[in-house]
Backbone as numpy.savetxt, mean C-alpha at the origin, in Angstrom:
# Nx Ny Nz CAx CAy CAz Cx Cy Cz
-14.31 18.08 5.50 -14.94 16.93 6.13 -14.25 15.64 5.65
-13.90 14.84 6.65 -13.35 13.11 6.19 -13.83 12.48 5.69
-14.05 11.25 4.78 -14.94 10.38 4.29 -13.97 9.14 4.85
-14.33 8.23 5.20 -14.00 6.94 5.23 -13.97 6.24 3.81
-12.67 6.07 3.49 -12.44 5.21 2.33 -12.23 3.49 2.79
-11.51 3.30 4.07 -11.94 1.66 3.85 -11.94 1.55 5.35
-12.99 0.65 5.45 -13.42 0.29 6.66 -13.55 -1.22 6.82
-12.94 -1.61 8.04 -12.73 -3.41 8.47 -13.73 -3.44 9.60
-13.88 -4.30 9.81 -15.30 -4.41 10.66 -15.38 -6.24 11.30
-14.80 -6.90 12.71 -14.76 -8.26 12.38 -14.36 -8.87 11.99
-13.38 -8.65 11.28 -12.93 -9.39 10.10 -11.94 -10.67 11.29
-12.62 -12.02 10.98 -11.92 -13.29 11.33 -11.50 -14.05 10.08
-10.26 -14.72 10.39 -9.81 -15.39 9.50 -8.56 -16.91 10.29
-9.21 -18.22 9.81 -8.30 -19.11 10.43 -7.82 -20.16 9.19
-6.83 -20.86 9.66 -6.56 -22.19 8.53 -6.03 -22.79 9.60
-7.14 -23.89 9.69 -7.51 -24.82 10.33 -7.94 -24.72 12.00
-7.14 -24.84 12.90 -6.57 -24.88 14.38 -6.17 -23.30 14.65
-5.47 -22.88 13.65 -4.63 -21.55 13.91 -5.46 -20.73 13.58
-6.18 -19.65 14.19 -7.07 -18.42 13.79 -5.77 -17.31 13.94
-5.81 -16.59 12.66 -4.58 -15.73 12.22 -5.01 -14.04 11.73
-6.73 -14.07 11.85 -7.04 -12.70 12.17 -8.42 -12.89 12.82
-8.11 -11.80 14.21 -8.94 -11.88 15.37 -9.52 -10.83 15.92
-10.84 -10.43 14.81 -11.87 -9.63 15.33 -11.03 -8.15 15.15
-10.22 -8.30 13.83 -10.09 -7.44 13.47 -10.66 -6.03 12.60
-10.60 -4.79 13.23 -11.86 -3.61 13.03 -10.28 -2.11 12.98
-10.83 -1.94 11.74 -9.94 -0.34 11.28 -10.30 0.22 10.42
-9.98 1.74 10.23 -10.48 2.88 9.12 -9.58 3.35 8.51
-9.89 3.63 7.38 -8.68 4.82 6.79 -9.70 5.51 6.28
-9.54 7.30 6.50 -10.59 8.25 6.34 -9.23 9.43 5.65
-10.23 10.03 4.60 -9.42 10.84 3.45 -8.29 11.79 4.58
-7.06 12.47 3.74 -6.34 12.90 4.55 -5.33 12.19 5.54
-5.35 10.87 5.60 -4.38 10.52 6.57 -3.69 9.37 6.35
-2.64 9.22 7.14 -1.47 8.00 6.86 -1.89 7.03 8.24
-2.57 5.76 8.02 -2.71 4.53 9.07 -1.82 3.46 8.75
-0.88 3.48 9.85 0.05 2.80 9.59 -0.56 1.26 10.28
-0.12 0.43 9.78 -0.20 -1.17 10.60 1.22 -1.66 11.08
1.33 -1.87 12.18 2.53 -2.46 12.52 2.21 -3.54 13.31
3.20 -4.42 13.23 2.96 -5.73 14.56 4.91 -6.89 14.07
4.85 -7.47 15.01 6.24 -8.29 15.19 5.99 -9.13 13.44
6.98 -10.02 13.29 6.90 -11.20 12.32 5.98 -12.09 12.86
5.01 -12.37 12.12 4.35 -13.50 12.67 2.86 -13.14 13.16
2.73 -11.79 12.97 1.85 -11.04 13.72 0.40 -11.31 12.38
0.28 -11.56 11.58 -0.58 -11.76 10.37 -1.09 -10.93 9.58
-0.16 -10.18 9.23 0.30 -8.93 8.78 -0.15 -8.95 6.98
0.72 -10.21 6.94 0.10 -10.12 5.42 -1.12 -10.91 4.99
-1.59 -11.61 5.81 -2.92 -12.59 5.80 -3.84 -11.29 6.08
-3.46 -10.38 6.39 -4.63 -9.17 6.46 -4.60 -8.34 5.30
-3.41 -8.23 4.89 -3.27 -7.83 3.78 -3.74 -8.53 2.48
-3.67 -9.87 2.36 -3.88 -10.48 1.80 -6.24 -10.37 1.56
-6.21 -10.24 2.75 -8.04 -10.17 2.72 -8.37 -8.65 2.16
-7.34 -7.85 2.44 -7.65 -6.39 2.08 -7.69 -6.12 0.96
-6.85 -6.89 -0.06 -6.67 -6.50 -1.19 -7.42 -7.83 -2.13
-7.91 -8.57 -1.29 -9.22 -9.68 -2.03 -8.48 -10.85 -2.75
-7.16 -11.18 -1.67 -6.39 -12.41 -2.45 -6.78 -13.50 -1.65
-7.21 -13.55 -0.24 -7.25 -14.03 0.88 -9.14 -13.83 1.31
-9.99 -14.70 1.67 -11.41 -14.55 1.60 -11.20 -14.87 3.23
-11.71 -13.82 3.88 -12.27 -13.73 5.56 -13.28 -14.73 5.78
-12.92 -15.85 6.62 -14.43 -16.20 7.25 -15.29 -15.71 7.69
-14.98 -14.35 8.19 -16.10 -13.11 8.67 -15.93 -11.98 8.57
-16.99 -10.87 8.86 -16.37 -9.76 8.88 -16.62 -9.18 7.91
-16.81 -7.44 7.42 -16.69 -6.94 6.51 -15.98 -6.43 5.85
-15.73 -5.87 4.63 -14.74 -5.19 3.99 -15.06 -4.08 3.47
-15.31 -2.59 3.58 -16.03 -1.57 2.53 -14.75 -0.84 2.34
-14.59 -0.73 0.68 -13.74 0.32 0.12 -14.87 1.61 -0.47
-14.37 2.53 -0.20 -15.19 4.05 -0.41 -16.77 3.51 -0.48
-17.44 3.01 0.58 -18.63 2.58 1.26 -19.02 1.56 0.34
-18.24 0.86 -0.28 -18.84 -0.57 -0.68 -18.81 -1.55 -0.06
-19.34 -2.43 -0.26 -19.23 -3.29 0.19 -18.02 -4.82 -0.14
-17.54 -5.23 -0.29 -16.11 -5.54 -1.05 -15.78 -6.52 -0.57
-16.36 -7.15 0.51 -15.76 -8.53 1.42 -15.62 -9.58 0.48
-16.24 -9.76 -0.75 -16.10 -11.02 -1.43 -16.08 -11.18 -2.86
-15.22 -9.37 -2.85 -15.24 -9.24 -4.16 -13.55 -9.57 -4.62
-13.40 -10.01 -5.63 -11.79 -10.31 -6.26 -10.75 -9.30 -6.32
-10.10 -9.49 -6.25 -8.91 -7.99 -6.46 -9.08 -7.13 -7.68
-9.17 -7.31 -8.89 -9.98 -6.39 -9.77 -10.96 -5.51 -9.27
-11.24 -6.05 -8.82 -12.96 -5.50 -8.46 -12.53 -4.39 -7.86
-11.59 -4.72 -6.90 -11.56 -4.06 -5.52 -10.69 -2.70 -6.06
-9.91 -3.10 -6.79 -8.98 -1.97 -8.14 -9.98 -1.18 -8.60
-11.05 -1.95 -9.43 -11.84 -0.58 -9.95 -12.13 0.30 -8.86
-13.31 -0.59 -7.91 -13.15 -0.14 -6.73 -12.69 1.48 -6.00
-11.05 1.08 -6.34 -10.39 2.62 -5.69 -9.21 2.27 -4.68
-9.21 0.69 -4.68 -7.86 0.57 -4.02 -6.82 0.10 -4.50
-5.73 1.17 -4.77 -4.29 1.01 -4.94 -3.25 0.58 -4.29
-2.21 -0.62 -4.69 -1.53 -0.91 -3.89 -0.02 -1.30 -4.51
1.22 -1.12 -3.96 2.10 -1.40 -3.93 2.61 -2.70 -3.38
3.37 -3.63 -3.53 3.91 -4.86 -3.23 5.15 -4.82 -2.35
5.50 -5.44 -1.59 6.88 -6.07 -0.36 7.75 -6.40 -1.60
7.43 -7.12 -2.59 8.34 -7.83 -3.59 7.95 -6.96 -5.03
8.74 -6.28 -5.86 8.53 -5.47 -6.91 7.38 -6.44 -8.18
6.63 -5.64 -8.93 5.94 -6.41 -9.29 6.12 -5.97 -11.18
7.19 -5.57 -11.19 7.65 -4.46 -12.83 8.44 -5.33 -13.39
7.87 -4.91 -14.04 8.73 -5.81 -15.67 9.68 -5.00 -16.18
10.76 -5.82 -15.78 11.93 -5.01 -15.76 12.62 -4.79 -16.93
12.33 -5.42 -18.21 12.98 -5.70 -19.48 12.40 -4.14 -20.00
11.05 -3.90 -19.08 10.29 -2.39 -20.00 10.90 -0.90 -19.19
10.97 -0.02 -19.85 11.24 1.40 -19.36 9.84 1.85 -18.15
10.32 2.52 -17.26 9.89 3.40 -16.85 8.53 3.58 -16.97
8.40 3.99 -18.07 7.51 4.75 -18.83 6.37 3.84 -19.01
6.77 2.86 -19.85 6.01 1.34 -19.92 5.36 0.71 -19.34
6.09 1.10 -18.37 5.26 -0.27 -17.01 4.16 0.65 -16.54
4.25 1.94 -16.25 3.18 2.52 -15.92 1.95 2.92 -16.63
2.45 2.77 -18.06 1.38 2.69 -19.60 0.39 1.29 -19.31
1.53 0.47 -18.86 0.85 -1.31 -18.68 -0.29 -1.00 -17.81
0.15 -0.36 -16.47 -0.51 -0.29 -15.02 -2.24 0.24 -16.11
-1.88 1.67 -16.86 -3.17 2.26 -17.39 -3.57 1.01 -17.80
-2.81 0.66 -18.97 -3.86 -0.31 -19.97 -4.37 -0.95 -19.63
-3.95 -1.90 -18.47 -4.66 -2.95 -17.75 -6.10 -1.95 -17.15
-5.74 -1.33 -16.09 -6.84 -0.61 -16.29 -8.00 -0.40 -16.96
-7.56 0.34 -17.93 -8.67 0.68 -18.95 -9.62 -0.64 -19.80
-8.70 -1.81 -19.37 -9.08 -3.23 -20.12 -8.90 -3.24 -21.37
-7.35 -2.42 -21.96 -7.44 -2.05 -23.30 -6.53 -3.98 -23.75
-6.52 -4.25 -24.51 -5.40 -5.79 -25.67 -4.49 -4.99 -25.01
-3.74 -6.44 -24.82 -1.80 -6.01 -25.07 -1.58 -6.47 -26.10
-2.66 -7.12 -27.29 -1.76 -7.64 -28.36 -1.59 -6.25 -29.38
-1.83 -5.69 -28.92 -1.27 -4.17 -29.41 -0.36 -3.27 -28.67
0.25 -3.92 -28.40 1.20 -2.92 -27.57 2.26 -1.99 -28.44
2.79 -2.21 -29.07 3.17 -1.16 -30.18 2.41 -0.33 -30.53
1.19 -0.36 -31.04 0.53 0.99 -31.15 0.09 1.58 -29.53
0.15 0.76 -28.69 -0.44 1.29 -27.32 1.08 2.41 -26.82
2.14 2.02 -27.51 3.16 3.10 -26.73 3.15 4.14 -27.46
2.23 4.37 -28.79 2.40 5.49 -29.36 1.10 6.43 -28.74
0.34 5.80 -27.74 -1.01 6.40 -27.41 -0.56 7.82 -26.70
-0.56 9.15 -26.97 -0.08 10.07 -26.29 -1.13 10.18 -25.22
-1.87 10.20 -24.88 -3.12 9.95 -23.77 -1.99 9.20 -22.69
-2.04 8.03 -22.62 -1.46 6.89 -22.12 0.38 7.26 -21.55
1.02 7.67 -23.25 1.72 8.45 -22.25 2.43 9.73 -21.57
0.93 10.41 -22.06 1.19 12.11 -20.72 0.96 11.06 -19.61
0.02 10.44 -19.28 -0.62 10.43 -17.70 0.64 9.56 -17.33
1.03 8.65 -17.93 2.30 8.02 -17.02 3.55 9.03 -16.87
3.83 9.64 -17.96 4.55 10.55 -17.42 4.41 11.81 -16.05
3.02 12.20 -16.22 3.19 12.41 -14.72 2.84 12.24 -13.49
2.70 10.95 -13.58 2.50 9.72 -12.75 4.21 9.90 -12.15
5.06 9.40 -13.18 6.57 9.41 -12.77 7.20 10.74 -12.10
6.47 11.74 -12.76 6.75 13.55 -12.30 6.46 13.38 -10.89
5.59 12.49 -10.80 4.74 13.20 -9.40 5.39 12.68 -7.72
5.79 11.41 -8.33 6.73 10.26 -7.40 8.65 10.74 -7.78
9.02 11.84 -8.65 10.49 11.77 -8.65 10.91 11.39 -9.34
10.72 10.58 -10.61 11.82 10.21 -11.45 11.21 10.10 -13.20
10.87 11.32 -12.90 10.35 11.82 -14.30 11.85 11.74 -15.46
12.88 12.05 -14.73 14.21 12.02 -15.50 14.42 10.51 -15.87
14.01 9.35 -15.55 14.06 8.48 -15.33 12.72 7.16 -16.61
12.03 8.15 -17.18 10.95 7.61 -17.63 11.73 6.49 -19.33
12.78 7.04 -19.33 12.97 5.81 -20.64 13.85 4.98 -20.21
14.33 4.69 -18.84 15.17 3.88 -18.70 14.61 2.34 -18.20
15.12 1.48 -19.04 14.64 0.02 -18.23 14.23 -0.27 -16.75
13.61 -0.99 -16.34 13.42 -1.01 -14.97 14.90 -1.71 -14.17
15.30 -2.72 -14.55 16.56 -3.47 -14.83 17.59 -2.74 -14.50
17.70 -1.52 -15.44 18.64 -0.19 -15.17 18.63 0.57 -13.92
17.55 0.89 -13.23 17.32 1.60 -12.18 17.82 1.32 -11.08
18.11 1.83 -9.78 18.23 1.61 -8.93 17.12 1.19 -7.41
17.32 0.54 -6.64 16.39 -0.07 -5.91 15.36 1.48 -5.55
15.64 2.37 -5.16 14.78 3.42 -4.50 13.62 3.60 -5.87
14.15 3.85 -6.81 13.79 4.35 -8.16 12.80 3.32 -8.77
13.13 1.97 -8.65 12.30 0.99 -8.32 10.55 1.24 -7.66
11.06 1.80 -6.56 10.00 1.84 -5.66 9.18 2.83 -6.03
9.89 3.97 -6.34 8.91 4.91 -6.86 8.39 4.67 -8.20
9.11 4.26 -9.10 8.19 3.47 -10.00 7.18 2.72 -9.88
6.57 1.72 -8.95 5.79 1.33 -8.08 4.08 2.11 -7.89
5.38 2.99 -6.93 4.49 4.11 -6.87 3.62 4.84 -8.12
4.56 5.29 -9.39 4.28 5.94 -9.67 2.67 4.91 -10.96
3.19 3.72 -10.69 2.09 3.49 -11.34 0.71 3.17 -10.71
0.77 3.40 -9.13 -0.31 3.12 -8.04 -0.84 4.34 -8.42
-0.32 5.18 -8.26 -1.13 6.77 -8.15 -1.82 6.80 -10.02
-0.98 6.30 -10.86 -1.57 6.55 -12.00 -3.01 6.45 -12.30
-3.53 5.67 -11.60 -4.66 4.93 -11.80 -5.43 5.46 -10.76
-5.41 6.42 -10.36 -6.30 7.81 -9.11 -7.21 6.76 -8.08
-6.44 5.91 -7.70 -7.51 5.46 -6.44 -7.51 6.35 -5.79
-8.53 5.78 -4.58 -9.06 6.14 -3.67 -8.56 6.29 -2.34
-7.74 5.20 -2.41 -6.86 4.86 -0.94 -5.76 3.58 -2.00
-4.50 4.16 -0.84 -3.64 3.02 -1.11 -3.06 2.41 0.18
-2.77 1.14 -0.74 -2.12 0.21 0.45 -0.48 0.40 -0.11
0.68 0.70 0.95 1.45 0.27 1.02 2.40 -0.83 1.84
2.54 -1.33 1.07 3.21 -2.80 1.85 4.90 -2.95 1.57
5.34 -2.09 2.71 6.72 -1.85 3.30 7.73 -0.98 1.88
6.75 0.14 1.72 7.69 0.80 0.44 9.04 1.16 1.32
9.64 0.66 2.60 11.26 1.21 2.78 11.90 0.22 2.56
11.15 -1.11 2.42 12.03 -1.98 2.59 13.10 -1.80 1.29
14.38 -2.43 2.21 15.64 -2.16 0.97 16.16 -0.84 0.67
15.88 0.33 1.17 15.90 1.40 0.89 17.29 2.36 2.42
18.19 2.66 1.44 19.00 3.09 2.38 18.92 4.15 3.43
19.23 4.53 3.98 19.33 5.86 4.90 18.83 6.98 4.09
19.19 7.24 3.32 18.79 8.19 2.05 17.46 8.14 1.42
18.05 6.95 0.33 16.17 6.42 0.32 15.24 6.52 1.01
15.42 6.23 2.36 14.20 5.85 2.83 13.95 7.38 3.03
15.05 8.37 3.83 14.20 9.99 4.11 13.92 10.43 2.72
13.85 9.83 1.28 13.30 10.61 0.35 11.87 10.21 0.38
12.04 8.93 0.65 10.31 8.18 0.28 9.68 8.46 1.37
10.01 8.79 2.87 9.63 9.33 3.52 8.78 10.88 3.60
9.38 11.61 2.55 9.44 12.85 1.88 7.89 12.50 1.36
8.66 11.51 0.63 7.20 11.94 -0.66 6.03 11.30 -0.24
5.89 10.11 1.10 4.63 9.34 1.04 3.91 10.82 1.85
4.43 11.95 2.63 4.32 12.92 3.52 3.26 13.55 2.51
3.81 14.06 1.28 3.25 15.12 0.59 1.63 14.28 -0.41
1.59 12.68 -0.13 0.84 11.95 -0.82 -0.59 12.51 -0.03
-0.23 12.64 1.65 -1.67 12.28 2.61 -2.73 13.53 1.49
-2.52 14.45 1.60 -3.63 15.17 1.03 -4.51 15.03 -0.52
-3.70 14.13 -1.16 -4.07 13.48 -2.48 -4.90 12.05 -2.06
-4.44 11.28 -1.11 -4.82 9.52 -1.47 -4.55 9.61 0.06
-5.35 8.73 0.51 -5.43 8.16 2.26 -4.30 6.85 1.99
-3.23 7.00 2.80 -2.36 5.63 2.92 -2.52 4.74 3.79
-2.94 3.06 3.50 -2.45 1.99 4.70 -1.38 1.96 4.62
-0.42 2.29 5.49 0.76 1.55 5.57 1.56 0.81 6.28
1.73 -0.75 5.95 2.27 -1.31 6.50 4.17 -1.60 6.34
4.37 -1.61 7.47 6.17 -0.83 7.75 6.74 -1.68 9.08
8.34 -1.87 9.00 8.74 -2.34 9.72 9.77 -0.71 10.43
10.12 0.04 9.68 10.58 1.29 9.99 10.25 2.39 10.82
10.07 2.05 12.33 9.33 2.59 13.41 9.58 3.95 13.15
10.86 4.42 12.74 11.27 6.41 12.96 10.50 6.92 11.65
10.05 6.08 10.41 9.34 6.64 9.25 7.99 6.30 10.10
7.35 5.34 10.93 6.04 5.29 10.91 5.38 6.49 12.22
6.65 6.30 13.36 5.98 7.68 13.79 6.36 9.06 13.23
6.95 8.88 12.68 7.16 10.55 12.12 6.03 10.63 11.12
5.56 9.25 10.34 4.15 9.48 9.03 2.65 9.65 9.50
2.95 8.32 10.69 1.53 8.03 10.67 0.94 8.79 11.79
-0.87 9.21 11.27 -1.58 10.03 12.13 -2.29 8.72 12.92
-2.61 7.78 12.91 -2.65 6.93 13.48 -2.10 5.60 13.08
-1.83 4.94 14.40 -1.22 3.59 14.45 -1.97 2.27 14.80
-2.14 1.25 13.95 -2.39 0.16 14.84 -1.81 -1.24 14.90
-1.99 -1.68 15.93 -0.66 -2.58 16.47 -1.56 -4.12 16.38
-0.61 -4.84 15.48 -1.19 -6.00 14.95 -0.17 -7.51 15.85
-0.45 -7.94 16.87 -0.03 -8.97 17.45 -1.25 -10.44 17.58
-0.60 -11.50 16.78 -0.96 -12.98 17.05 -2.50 -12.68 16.60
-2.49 -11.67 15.61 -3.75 -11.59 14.35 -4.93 -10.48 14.78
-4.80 -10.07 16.30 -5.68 -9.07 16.72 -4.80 -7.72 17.07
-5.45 -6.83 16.77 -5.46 -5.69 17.01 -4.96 -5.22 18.93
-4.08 -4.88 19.24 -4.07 -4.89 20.53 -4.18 -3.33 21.36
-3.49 -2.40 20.18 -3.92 -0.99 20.48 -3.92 0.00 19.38
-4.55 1.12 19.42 -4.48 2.11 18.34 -4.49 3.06 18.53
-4.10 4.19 17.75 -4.48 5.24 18.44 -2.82 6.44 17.54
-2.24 7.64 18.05 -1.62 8.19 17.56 0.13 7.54 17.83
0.89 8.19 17.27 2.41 7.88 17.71 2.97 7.86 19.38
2.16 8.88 19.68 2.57 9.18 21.81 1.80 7.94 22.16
1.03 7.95 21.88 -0.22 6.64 22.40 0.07 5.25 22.47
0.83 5.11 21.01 0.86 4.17 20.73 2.40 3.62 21.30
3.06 4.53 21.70 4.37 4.35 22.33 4.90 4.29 23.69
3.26 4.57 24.24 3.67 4.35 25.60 2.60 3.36 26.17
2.12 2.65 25.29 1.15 1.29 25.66 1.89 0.08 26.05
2.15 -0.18 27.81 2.95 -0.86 27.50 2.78 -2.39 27.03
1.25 -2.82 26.08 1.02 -3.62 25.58 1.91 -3.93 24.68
1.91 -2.79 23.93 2.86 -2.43 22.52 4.31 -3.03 22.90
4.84 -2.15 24.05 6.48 -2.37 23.92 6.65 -3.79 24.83
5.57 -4.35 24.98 6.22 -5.77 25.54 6.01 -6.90 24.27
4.72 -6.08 23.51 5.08 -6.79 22.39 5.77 -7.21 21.23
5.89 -5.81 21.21 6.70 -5.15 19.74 8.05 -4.15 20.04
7.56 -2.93 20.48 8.44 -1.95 20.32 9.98 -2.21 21.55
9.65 -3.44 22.66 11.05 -3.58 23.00 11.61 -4.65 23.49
11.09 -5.63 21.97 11.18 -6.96 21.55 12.51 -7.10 20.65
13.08 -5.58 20.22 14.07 -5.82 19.38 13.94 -5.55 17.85
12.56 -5.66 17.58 12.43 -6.05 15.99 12.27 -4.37 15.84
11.95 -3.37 16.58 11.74 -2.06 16.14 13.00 -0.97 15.48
């Protein structure tokens, strides 16, 4: 049986003159990859921004795993159960591997960093990041600087400290970006084998990863929602391809 882990409902949002989300309503229910797509400009991350409680909706609801969450802070929304990845890397790159995903726990747990020397000897702290890193690919990879790594390796580091922390649902926000031909069919690989662990939002500019991922799609133009529905559906709306899909940007 599915559970609905996050549900939008209404959700309006303007600054000033410009209303930039419009009566926007979506689910992510356990088991599946919902992708968001829409052109530049489409308010993509101003939704993102309300989803993850950086950005406050003038209306509308927000429930993560049936809470209620519309006006709660991004912590909150973390304990919560929602995990998320960043467009722009968010690792401290001077630390290993290993580290940053110890950080991801500690913060977590609300443990001092003014102990961080004894916090890297915590073997608790680091089995689970280690297979946090096992679980995303670059378990070989766990003592090397972030600095050192390469952009893909990057990302799954990312990753590997989203999953550390067992939400509920995650948001990803464009894990291909930057990611070569290669890269991207690995991370492609692995967000595949994620659906049955963690329900994914994902938002993507990479149309051949989002229909090959996503079990449903929805199409985000000038802040509203214009269609939804599966990959065939969503590809032959010709709302979609006058908006998006054969506008060029796909």
């Amino acid at each position: 049986m599915t559970e609905t882990r996050l549900a939008i409902s209404g959700l309006m949002k303007a600054f000033g003159a410009l209303t930039v989300t419009q009566d926007v309503s979506l689910t992510l229910e356990t088991g599946e990859i919902h992708a968001l797509i829409g052109p530049n400009g489409a308010g993509k991350s101003t939704l993102i921004g309300q989803i993850a409680g950086f950005i406050t909706p003038d209306a509308g609801r927000i429930e993560i795993a049936g809470r209620d969450m519309t006006e709660a802070r991004p912590a909150a929304r973390a304990r919560a159960g929602l995990g998320r990845t960043f467009q722009v890397s968010q690792l401290a790159e001077p630390l290993s591997a290993r580290r940053n995903v110890m950080l991801a726990l500690q913060g977590a747990q609300g443990r001092t960093y003014r102990f961080w020397g004894a916090v890297t000897q915590d073997s608790e702290l680091r089995d689970a990041a280690d297979a946090a890193l096992a679980r995303t690919g670059v378990a070989d990879r766990a003592g090397v600087a972030v600095s050192d790594l390469s952009h893909g390796e990057r990302r799954r580091v990312e990753l590997a400290c989203a999953l550390a922390l067992g939400p509920k649902l995650l948001l990803l926000d464009e894990p291909l970006a930057g990611l070569g031909p290669e890269g991207s069919a690995e991370m492609v690989a692995l967000l595949d084998t994620l659906r049955t662990e963690v329900p994914l939002l994902l938002v993507e500019h990479d149309m051949d990863a989002v229909f090959r991922l996503a079990d449903r799609i929805s199409v985000l133009v000038s802040g509203a929602i214009i269609a939804s529905g599966d990959a065939d559906t969503v590809r032959a709306d010709p709302r979609v391809r006058d908006a998006y899909l054969g506008d060029g940007d796909a």
